[in-house]
C-alpha positions in Angstrom: -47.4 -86.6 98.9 -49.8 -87.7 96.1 -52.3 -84.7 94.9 -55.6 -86.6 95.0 -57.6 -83.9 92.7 -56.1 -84.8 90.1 -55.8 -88.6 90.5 -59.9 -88.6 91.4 -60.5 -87.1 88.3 -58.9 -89.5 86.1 -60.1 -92.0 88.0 -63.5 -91.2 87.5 -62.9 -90.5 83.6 -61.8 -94.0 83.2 -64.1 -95.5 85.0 -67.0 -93.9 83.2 -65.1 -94.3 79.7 -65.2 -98.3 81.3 -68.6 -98.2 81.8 -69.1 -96.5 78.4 -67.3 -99.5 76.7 -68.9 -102.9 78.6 -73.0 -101.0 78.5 -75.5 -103.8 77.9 -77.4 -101.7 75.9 -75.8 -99.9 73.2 -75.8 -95.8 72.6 -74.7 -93.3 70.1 -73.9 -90.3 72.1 -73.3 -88.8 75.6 -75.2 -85.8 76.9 -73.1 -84.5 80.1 -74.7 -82.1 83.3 -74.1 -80.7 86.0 -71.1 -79.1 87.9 -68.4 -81.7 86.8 -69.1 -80.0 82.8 -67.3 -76.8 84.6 -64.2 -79.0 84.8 -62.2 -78.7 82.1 -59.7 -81.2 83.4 -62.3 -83.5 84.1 -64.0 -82.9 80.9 -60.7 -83.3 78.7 -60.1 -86.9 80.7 -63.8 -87.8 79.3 -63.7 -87.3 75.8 -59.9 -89.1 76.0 -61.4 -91.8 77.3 -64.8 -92.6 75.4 -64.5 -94.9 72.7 -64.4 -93.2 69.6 -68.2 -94.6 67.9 -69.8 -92.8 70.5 -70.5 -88.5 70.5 -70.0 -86.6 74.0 -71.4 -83.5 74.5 -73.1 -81.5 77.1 -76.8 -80.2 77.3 -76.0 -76.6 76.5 -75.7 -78.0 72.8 -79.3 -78.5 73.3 -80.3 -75.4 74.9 -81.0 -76.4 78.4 -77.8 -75.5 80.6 -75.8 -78.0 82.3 -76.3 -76.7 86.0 -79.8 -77.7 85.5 -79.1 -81.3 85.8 -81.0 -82.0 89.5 -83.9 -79.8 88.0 -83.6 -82.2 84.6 -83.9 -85.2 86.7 -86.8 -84.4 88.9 -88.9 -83.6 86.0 -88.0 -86.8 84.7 -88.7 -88.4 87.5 -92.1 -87.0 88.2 -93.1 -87.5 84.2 -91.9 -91.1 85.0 -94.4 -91.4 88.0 -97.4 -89.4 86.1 -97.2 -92.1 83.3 -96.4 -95.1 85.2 -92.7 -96.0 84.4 -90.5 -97.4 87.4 -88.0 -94.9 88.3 -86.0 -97.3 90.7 -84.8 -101.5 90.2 -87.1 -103.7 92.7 -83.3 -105.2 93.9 -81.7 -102.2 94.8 -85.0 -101.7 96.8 -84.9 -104.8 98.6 -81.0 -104.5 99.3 -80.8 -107.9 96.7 
């Protein structure tokens, strides 16, 4: 029997270390949130797996704590919609 915990995490480290290296834009560093920063497992399969230009962290390096990442993201969105800035892609809207 395979143990899928373990498998999912790695498979979600590479993916994102994937994503990391084929990004149409390009970045410097990585600020991690949210529960999955708990994971050390998870965590470890990260860093392996980003290529080596770019920094990971999390947002406790910054002083705002990683479990605040749904309350990090609604303020962004809401400063988003009090200056204006799209917050969501007109295609995935439309289902194009």
């Amino acid at each position: 029997m395979i143990n899928t915990q373990p498998l999912l995490r790695r498979l979600i480290a590479e993916f994102v270390g994937y994503s990391f290296l084929h990004m149409a834009v390009v970045v410097s560093g990585i600020m991690a949130s949210g529960g999955g920063t708990r994971n050390s497992y998870l965590m470890e399969r990260l860093y392996a797996q980003m290529p080596s230009h770019l920094r990971m962290t999390t947002t406790n390096e910054f002083g705002v704590p990683a479990a605040f990442k749904e309350t990090i993201k609604f303020a962004t969105l809401a400063h988003a919609i009090i200056i204006g800035l799209s917050n969501n892609d007109w295609c995935s809207e439309n289902g194009e």
